[in-house]
BAPA-834464 format. One record per residue (C-alpha): residue number from 0; x, y, z. Coordinates in pm, whole numbers. Last residue first. Layout:
BEGIN
<site i="NUM" u="X" v="Y" w="Z"/>
...
//
This chain:
BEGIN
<site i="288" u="785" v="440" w="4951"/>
<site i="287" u="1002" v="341" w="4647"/>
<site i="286" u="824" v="42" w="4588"/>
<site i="285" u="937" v="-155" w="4275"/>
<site i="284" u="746" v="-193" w="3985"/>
<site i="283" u="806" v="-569" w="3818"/>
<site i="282" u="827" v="-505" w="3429"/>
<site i="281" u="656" v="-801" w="3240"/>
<site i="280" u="768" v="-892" w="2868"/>
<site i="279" u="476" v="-1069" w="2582"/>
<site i="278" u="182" v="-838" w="2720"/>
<site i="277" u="-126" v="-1019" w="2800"/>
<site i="276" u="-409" v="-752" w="2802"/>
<site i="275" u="-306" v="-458" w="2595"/>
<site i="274" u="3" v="-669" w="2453"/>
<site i="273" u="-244" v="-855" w="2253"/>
<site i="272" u="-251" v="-479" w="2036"/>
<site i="271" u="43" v="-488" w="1939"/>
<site i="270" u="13" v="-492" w="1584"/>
<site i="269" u="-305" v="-290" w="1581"/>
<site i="268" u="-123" v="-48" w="1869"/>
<site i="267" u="163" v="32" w="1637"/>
<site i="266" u="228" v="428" w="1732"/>
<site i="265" u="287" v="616" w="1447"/>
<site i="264" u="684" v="766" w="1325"/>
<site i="263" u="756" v="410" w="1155"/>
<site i="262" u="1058" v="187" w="1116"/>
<site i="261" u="813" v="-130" w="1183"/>
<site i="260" u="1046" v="-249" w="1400"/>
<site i="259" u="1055" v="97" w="1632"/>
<site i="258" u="687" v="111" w="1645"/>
<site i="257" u="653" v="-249" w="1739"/>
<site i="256" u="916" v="-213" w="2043"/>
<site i="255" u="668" v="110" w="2118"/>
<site i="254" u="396" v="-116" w="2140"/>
<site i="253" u="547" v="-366" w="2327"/>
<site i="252" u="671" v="-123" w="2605"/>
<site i="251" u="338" v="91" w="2576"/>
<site i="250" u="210" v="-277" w="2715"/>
<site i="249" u="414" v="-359" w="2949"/>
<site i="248" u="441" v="-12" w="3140"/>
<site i="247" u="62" v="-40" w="3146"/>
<site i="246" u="2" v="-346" w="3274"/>
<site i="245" u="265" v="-293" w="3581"/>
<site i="244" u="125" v="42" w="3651"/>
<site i="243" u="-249" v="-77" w="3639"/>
<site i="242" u="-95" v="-378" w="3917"/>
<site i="241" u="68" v="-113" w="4138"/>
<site i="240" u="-258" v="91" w="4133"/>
<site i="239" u="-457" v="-178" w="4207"/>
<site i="238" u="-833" v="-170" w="4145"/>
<site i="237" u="-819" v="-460" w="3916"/>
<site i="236" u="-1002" v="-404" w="3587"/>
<site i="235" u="-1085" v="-24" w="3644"/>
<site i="234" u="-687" v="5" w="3714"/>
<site i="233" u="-652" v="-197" w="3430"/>
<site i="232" u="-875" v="56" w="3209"/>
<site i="231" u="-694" v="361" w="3385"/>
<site i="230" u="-357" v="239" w="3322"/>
<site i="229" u="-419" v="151" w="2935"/>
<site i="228" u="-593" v="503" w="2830"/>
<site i="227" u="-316" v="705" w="3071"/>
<site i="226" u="-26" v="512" w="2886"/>
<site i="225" u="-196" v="549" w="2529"/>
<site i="224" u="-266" v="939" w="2572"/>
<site i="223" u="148" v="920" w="2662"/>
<site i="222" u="222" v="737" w="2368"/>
<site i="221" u="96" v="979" w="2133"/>
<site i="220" u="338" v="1103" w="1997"/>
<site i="219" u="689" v="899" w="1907"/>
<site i="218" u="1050" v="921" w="1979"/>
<site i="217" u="1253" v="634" w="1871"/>
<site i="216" u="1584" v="500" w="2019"/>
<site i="215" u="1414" v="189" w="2301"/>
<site i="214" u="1448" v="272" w="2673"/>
<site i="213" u="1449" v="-19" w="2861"/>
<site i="212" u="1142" v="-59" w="3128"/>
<site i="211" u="1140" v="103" w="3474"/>
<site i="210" u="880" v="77" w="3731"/>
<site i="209" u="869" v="283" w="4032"/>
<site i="208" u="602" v="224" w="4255"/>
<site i="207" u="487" v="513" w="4587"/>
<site i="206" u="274" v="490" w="4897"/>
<site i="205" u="83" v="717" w="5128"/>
<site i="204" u="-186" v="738" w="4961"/>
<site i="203" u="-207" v="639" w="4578"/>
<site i="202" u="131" v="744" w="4459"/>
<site i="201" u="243" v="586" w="4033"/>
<site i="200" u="647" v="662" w="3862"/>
<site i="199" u="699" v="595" w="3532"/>
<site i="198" u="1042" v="521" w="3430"/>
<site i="197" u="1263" v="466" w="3087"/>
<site i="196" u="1584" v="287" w="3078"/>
<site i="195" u="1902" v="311" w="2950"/>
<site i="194" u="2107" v="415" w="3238"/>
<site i="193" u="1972" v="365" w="3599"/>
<site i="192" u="1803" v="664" w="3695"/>
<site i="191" u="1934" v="919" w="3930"/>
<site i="190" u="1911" v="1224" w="3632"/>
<site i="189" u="1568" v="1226" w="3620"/>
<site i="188" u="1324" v="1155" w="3379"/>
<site i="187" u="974" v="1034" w="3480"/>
<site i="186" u="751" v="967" w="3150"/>
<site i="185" u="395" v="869" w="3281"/>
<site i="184" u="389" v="1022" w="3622"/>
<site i="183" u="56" v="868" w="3730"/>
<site i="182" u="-109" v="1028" w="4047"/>
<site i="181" u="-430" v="878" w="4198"/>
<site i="180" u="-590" v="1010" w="4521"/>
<site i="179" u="-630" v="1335" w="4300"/>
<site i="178" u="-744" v="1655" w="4427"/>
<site i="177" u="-442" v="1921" w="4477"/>
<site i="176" u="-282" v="1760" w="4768"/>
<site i="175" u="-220" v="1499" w="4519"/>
<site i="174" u="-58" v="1755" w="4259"/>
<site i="173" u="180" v="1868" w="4572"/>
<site i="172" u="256" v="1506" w="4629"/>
<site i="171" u="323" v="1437" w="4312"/>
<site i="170" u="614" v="1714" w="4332"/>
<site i="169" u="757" v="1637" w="4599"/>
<site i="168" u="764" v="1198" w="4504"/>
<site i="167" u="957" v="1378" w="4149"/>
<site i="166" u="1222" v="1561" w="4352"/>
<site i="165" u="1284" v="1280" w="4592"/>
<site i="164" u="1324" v="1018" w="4255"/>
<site i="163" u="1584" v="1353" w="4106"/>
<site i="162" u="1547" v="1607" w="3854"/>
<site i="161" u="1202" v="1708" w="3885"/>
<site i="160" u="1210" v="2126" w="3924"/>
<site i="159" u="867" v="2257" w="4114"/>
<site i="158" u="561" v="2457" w="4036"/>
<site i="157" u="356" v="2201" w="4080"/>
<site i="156" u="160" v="2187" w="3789"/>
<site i="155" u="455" v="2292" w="3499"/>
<site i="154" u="703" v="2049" w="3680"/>
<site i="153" u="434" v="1773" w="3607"/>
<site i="152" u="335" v="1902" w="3286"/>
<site i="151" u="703" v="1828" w="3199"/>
<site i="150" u="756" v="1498" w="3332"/>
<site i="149" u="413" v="1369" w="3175"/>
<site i="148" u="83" v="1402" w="3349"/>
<site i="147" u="-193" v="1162" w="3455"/>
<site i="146" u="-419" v="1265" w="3710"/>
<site i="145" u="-668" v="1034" w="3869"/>
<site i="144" u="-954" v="1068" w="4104"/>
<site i="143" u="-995" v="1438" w="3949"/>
<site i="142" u="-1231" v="1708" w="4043"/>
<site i="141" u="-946" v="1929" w="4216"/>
<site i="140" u="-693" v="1792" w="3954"/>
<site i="139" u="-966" v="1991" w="3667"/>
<site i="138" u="-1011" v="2361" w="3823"/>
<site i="137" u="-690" v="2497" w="3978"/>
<site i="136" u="-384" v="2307" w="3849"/>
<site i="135" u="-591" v="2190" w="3478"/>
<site i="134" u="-765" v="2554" w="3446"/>
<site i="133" u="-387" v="2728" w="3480"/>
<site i="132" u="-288" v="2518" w="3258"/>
<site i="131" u="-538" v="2598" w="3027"/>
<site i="130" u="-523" v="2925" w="3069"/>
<site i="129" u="-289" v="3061" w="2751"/>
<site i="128" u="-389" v="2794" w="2502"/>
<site i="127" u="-139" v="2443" w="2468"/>
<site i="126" u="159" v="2366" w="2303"/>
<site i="125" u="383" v="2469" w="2600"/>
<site i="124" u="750" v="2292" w="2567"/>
<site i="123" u="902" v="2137" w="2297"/>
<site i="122" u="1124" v="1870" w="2394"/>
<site i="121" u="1012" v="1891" w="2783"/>
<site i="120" u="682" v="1838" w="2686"/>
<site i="119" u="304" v="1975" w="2658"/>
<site i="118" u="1" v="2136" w="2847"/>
<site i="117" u="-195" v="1783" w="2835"/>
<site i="116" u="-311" v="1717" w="3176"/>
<site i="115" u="-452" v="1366" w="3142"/>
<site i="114" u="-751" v="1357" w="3401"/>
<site i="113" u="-882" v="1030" w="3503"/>
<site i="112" u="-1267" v="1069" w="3669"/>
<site i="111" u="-1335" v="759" w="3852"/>
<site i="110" u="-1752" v="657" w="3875"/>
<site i="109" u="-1822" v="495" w="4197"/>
<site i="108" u="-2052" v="801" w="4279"/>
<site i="107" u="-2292" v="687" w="3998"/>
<site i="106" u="-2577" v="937" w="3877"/>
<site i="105" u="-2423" v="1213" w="4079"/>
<site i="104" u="-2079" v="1119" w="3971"/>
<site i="103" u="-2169" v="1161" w="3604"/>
<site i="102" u="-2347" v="1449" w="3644"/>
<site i="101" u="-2008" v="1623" w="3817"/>
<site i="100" u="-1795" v="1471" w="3535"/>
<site i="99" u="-2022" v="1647" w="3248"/>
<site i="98" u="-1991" v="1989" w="3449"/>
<site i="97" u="-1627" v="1953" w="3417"/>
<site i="96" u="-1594" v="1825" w="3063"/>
<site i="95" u="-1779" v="2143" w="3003"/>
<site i="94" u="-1544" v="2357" w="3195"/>
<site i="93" u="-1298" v="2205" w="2999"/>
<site i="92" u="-1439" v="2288" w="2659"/>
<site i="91" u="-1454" v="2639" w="2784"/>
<site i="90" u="-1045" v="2636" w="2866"/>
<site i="89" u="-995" v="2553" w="2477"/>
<site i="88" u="-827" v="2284" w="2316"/>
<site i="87" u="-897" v="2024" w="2562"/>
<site i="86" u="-602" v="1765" w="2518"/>
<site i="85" u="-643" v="1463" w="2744"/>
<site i="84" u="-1001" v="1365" w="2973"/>
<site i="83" u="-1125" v="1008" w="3049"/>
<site i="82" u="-1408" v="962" w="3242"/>
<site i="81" u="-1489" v="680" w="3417"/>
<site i="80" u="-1780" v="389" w="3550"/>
<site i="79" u="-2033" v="555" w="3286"/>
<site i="78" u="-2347" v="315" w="3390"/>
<site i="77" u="-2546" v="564" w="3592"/>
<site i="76" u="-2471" v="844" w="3276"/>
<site i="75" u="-2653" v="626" w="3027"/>
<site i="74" u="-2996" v="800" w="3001"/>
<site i="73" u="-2962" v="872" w="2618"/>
<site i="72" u="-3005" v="1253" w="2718"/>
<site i="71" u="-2664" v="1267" w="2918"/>
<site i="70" u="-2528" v="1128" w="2587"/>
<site i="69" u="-2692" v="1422" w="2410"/>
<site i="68" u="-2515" v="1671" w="2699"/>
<site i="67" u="-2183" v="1520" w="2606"/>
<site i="66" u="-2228" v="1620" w="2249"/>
<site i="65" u="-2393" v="1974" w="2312"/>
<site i="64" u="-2089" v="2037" w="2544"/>
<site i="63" u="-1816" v="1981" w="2268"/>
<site i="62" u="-2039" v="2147" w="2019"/>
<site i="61" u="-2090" v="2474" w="2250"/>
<site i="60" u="-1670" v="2449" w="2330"/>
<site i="59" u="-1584" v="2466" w="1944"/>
<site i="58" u="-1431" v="2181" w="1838"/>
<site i="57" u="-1040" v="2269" w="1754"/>
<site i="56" u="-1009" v="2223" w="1346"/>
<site i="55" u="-860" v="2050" w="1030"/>
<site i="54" u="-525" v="2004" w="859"/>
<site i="53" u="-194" v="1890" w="959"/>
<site i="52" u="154" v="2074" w="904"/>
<site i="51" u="468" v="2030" w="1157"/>
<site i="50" u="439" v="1693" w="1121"/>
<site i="49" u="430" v="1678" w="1474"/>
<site i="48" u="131" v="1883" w="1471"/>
<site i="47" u="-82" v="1527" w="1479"/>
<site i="46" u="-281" v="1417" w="1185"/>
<site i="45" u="-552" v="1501" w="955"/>
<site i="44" u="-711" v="1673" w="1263"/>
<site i="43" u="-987" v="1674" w="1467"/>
<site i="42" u="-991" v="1824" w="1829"/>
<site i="41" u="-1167" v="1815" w="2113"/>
<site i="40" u="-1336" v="1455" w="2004"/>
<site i="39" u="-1588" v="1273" w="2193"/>
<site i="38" u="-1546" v="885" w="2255"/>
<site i="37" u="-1789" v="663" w="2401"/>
<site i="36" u="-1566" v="357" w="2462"/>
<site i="35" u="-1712" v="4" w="2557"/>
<site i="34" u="-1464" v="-175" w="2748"/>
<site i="33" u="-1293" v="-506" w="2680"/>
<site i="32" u="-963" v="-421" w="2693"/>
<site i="31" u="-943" v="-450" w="2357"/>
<site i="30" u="-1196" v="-204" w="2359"/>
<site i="29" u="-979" v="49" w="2573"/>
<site i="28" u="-645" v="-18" w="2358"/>
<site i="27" u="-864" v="74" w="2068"/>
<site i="26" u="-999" v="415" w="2223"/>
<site i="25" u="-690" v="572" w="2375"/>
<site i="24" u="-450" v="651" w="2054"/>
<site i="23" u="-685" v="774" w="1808"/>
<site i="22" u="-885" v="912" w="2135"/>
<site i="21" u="-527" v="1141" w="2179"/>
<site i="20" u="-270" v="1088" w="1945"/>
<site i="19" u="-232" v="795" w="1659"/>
<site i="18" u="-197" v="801" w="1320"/>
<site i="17" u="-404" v="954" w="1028"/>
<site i="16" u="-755" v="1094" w="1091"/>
<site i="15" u="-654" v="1224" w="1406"/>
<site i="14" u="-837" v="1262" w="1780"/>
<site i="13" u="-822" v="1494" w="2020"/>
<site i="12" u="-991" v="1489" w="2390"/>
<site i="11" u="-1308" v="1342" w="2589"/>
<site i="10" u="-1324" v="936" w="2653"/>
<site i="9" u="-1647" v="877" w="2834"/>
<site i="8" u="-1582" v="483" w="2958"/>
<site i="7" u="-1839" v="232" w="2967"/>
<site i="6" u="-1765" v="-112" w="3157"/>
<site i="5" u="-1970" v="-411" w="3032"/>
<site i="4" u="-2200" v="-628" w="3197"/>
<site i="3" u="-2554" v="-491" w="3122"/>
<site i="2" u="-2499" v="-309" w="2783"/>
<site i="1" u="-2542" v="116" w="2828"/>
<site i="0" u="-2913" v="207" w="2762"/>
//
């Protein structure tokens, strides 16, 4: 049975031997967090396609969903408090995750389902299957409590150019009218920002926070599975939106500051890993509605 006390998270989506992208990049900062993590992987790689050659395989939908349903069998789903879902692989796999969420909330209807909407980025655009972003806008956000996507998945949701603050609050709310009470834009770019700096934007409701750290030269992967990971364990922790976006944007801050002095392409969350819960530099979000 799950341990009296602690938090258990299902964490559903890639993983890689080397480096850090999906539950390589969610599962640490969640521990050291102090939740327990049962992690099931989409995908396993050697290491993420930004190598531009990796080794290694999709799961096949039947193993993803004969995974989740011997966890169901252990009796633990009544202490899962969320579900975190990233990079499916194949539109089946979702529909599992799906069905896996739904048991979950019938055994405990406090349970939050965060759903990272991985369909791809603005650098390189789709990397996904055909359907699968069509299964995230019309299946997954209408199950979620929390959606999590980056600039480009949230143009590629609702259907709308971001390119301004009023642009991007549009466009969450058409996610949010969607399914989630919870939307995370976790790399905003738009061409009103101050210069040099980096935003994610957070609605719950009728209200909006901005926050806005500096924006270091280094591009990495993974930091967006890391972002979604960090906000939903501090929102689990406090139940703030505001506060989870605060936590958050410190600690991919400090871990990207690590990545950059190390003079590496991975994502340092072993060096920074006291950032996760008492972050070195605080960034104050500021209400924009």
């Amino acid at each position: 049975m799950a341990t009296a006390g602690v938090m258990n998270i299902l964490s559903v989506q890639s993983s890689v031997a080397f480096g850090h992208v999906g539950n390589s990049a969610a599962v640490f900062p969640l521990q050291r967090l102090g939740f327990e993590v049962w992690p099931v992987n989409t995908v396993a790689l050697s290491n993420h396609p930004g190598y531009g050659a990796w080794r290694g395989q999709v799961s096949a939908a039947e193993t993803v969903a004969d995974l989740l349903a011997g966890i169901a069998e252990r009796g633990v789903l009544p202490g899962c408090a969320a579900v975190l879902s990233g990079y499916l692989g194949t539109v089946e796999t979702g529909v599992a995750i799906l069905d896996t969420v739904a048991q979950i909330k019938a055994a405990n209807p406090e349970a939050v389902y965060c759903c990272d909407p991985v369909i791809g980025d603005r650098d390189g655009g789709t990397y996904v299957l055909s359907g699968i972003a069509a299964f995230f806008r019309d299946q997954a956000l209408a199950k979620a409590d929390i959606a999590t996507p980056n600039h480009f998945e949230l143009e590629t949701l609702s259907g709308r150019r971001v390119e301004s603050l009023d642009d991007a609050l549009g466009a969450v709310d058409m996610l949010k009218q969607r399914g989630p009470r919870i939307v995370l834009v976790t790399s905003l770019e738009r061409s009103d920002a101050a210069a040099g700096t980096s935003e994610m934007l957070v609605a719950e409701n009728g209200a909006a926070w901005l926050v806005a750290t500096p924006a270091l030269p280094i591009a990495v992967n993974g930091a967006g599975d890391a972002v979604a990971a960090l906000f939903l364990g501090h929102y689990l922790l406090t139940r703030s939106t505001e506060q989870a976006l605060a936590a958050a944007a410190a600690a991919i801050f400090a871990v990207i500051e690590a990545t950059q002095s190390a003079g590496t392409r991975e994502l340092q969350l072993i060096a920074a890993q006291d950032a996760f819960a008492a972050p070195h530099r605080r960034f104050v979000p500021r209400r924009v509605r």
